[in-house]
C-alpha positions in Angstrom: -161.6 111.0 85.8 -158.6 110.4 83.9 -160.6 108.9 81.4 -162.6 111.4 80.8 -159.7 113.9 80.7 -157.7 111.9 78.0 -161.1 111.7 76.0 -161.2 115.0 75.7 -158.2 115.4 74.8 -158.1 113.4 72.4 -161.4 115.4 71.0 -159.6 118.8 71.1 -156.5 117.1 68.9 -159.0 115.9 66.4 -160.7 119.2 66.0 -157.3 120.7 65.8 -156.2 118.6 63.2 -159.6 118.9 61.2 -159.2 122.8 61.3 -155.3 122.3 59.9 -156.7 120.1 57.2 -159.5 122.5 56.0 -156.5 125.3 56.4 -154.4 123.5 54.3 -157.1 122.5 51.7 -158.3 126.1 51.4 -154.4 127.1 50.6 -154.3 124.6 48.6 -157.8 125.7 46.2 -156.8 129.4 47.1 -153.5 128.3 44.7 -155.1 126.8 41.9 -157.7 129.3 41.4 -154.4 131.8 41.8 -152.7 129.8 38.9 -155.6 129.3 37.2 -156.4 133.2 36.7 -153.0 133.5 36.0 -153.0 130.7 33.2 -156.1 132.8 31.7 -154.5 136.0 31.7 -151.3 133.9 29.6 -153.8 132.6 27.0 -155.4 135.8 26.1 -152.4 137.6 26.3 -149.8 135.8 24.7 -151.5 133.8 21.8 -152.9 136.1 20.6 -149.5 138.0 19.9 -148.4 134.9 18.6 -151.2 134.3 16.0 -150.1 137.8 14.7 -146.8 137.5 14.0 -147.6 134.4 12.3 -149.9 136.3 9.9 -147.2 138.8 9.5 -144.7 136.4 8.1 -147.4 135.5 5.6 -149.1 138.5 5.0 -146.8 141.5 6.0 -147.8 143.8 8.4 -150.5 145.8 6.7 -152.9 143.0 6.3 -156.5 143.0 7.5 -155.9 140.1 9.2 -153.1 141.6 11.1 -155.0 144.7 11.7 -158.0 142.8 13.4 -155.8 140.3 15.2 -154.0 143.8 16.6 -157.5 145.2 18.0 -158.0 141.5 19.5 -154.5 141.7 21.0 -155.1 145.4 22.5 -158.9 144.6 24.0 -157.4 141.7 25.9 -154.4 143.2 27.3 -156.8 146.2 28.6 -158.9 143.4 30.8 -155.6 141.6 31.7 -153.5 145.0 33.2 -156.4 144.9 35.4 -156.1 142.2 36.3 -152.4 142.0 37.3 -152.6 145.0 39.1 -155.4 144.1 40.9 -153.6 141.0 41.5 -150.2 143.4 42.8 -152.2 145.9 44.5 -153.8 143.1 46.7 -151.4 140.5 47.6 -148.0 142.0 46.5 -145.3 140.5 44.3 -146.9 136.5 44.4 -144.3 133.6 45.4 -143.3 130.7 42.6 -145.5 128.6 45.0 -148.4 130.8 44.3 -148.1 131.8 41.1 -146.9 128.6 39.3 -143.9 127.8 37.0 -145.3 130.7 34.4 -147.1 132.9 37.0 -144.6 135.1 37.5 -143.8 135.1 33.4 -147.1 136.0 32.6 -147.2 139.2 34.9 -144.0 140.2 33.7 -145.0 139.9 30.3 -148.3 142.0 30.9 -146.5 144.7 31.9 -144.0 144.5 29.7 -146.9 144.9 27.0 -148.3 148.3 29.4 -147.7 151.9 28.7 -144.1 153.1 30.3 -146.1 154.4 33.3 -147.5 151.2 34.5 -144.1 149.9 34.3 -142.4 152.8 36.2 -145.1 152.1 38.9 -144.6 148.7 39.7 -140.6 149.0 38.9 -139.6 149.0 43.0 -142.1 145.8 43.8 -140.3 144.0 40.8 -136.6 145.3 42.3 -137.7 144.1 45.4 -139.1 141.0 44.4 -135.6 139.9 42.9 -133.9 140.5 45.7 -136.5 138.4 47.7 -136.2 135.5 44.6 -139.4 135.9 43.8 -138.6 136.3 40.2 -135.9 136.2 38.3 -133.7 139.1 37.0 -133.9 138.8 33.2 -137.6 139.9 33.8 -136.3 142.9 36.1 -133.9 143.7 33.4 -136.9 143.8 30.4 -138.8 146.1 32.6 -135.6 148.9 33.5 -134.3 148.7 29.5 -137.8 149.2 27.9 -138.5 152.3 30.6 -135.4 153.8 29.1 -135.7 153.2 25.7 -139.2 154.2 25.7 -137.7 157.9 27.9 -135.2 158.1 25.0 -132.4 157.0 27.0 -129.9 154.8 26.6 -130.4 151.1 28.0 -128.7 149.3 30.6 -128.2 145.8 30.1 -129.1 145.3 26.3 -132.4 143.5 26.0 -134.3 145.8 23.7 -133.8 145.5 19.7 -135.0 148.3 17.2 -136.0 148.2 13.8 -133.6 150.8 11.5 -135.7 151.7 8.4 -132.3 153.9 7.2 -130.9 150.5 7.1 -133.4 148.3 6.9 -132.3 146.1 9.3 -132.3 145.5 13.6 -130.0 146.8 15.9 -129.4 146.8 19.6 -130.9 150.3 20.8 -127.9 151.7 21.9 -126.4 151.3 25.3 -125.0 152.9 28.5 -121.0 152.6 28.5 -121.5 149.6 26.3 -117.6 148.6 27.5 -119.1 147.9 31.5 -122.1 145.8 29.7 -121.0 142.5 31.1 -119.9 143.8 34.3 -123.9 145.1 34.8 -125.5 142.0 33.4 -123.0 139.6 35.5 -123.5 141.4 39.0 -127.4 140.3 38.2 -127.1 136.8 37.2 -126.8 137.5 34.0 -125.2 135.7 30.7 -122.9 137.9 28.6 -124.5 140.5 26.2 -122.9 138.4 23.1 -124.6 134.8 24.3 -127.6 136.5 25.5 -127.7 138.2 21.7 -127.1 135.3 20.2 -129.3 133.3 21.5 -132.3 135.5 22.0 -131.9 137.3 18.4 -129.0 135.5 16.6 -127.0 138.7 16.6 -123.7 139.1 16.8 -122.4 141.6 19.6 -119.4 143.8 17.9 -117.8 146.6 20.9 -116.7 148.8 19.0 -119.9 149.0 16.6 -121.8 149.3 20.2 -119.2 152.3 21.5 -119.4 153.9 18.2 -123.1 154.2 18.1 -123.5 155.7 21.4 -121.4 158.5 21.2 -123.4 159.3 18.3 -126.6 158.5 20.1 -125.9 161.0 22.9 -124.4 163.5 20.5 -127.6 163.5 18.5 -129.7 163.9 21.8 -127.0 167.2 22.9 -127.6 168.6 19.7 -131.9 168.0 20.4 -131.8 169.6 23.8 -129.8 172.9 23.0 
């Protein structure tokens, strides 16, 4: 009899461990096709972009061949916003483990590229997701400083760059209390504003230049609302 009982026993452990295995392999596939998707949405989004600022340092920006690389650029990003959000709407803010070392890059950036209302929608799950370390803040921070730049409002932690025709030159869009900059950036893991703008755009952070430009920003935007 106890023969019989450690026989089956030893069946119900097998089957046991068979079902784990076939759990685990399914995770497993489940990933990759995750990544896989994700790796998709990367190529069609980002080379693109790529390809078209090449053309514009040979060509300027009104070339043809910028023009048509532009409508390539726009189709794909369409298709790929779906995607991501179906991809958010369904599963939530994805985990390094499931998204991959660029996964969480890649969603960033296509909502980054989005209209400011995709971007206010999905701000909390991104907020939340950094506290969680799902991502990282320097993606959070892209996301808040283009949402106010885009309002008209002055930026928080100093990631977005404009284009001055008047001067024909870029400049930081200007910022909120520029003198608490570093205290922002640093309670987020952030470097300094004057590495960060080195590094990123190889521009050199001046204070005062920053303090003086957003008094006159916000006195310019007084003198619009009266």
């Amino acid at each position: 009899m106890k023969y019989i009982v450690l026989f089956s026993l030893l069946i119900t452990m097998s089957c046991s461990n068979t079902t784990k295995s076939k759990e685990t392999s399914t995770t497993s596939k489940n990933q990759q096709n995750f990544i896989a998707v994700l790796d998709t949405i990367w190529a069609t989004e980002q080379n693109p972009i790529r390809s078209r600022d090449s053309l514009i340092s040979i060509y300027g920006v009104d070339s043809e061949l910028v023009k048509a690389k532009q409508l390539l650029i726009d189709k794909n990003h369409i298709i790929n916003e779906k995607k991501v959000k179906d991809i958010l709407d369904t599963y939530g803010w994805p985990t390094k483990e499931m998204a991959g070392e660029r996964g969480n890059w890649t969603i960033c950036n296509v909502i980054q590229h989005s209209d400011n209302e995709v971007r206010i929608q999905y701000l909390p799950m991104m907020r939340q997701a950094v506290k969680e370390k799902k991502l990282e803040p320097r993606f959070l921070v892209r996301a808040e400083d283009r949402i106010a730049t885009e309002r008209g409002d002055l930026q928080i932690y100093g990631g977005q760059m404009k284009y001055y025709p008047e001067t024909k030159s870029f400049n930081l869009w200007p910022v909120f209390e520029p003198e608490n900059i570093d205290k922002r950036r640093t309670e987020i893991g952030l470097d300094s504003i004057a590495i960060f703008l080195k590094n990123r755009f190889d521009f050199e952070w001046n204070l005062e230049e920053q303090i003086k430009r957003t008094k006159e920003f916000e006195l310019a935007k007084q003198n619009d609302n009266k």
